[in-house]
N, C-alpha and C positions, 0 to 999 in steps of 0.2 A: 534743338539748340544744345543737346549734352554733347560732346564733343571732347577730346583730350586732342590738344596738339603737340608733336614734337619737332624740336629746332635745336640749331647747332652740331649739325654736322657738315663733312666735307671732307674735303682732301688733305690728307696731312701724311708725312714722310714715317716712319718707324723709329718708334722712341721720341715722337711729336705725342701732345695733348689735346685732347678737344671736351668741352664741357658740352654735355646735351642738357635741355631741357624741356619737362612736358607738362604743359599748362593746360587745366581743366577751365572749361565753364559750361555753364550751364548746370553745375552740381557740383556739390563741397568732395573736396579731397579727406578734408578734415575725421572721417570716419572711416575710412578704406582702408588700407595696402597697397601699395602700388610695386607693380613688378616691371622692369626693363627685361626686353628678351630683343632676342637680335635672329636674322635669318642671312644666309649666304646662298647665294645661286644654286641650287642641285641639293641644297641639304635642309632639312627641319629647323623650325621654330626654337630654339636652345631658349630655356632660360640665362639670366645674365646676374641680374641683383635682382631685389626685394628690400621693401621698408616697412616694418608694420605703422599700422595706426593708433596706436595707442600711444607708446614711449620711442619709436621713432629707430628701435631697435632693426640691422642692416645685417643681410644674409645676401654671401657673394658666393657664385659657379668659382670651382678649385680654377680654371682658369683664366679667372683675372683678378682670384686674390693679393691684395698686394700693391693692384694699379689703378683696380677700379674704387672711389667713392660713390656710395649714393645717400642723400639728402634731402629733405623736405622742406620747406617754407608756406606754412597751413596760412598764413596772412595772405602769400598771396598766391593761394592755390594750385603750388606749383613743385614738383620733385625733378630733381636734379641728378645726373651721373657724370662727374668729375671722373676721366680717363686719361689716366699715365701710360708711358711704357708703350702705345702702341703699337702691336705687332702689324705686322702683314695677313694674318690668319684671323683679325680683329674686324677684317672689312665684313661688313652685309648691312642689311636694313634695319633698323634699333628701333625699336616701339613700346611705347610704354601702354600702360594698359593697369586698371582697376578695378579692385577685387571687389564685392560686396560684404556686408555689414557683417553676412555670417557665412562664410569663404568654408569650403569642402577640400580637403587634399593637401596636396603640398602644392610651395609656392610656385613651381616649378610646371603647375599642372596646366595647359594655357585653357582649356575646359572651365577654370576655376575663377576667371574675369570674365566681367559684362561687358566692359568697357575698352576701345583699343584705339589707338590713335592709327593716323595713315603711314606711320612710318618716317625717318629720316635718312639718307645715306650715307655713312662713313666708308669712306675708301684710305686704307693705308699702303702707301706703295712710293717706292724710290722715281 
C-alpha cells in the first residue's frame, strides 16, 4: 500500500502552465525529500527540482530555474511542481519520487530514492 501518485499533467501549448502533483500514502512525506525528475523518449532520467524535509528548502536544474516552483503540503501529504513558461523541450514523463530518512549523494542521484511514483505525461507542443 506505500505508493506515491503523480497527477496533473497533459497537453498544453508553449508558455501554458501546468501544476503537477504527487500524493503519497501508505507512508508520511513528512520526513523525506522529495525529488521531481522527468524523462524524454531516447534520453535519461534528468533530475528536475528537490525539496528537503526539514525547512522545505527548494533546489531547481539551471533549466527550469525561473519557471519552475516546487512545494510541500505535509498536512496532506503531498508535494507539488508549479510550471511556467513551458517550452517544448519540457515534454517527457514527470515523477516524483522519495528519498529516505538518511539519503547518500546528491539530489539529483535517482539511486538515492526508495520510492517512485508511475509517472505523469506532460506534452508541450503548438
Amino acid at each position: 500500500q506505500v505508493q506515491l501518485v503523480e497527477s496533473g499533467g497533459g497537453l498544453v501549448q508553449p508558455g501554458g502552465s501546468l501544476r503537477l502533483s504527487c500524493a503519497a500514502s501508505g507512508f508520511t512525506l513528512d520526513y523525506r525529500a522529495v525529488g521531481w525528475f522527468r524523462q524524454a523518449p531516447g534520453k535519461e532520467r534528468e533530475g528536475v527540482s528537490f525539496i528537503s524535509s526539514s525547512d522545505g528548502t527548494p533546489l531547481y536544474a539551471d533549466f527550469v530555474k525561473g519557471r519552475f516552483t516546487i512545494s510541500r503540503d505535509n498536512a496532506k501529504n503531498t508535494v507539488y511542481l508549479q510550471m511556467n513558461s513551458l517550452k517544448a523541450e519540457d515534454t517527457a514523463v514527470y515523477y516524483c519520487a522519495a528519498r529516505p530518512r538518511r539519503p547518500r549523494g546528491s539530489w539529483t542521484n535517482i539511486q538515492s530514492y526508495d520510492y517512485w511514483g508511475q509517472g505523469t505525461q506532460v506534452t508541450v507542443s503548438s
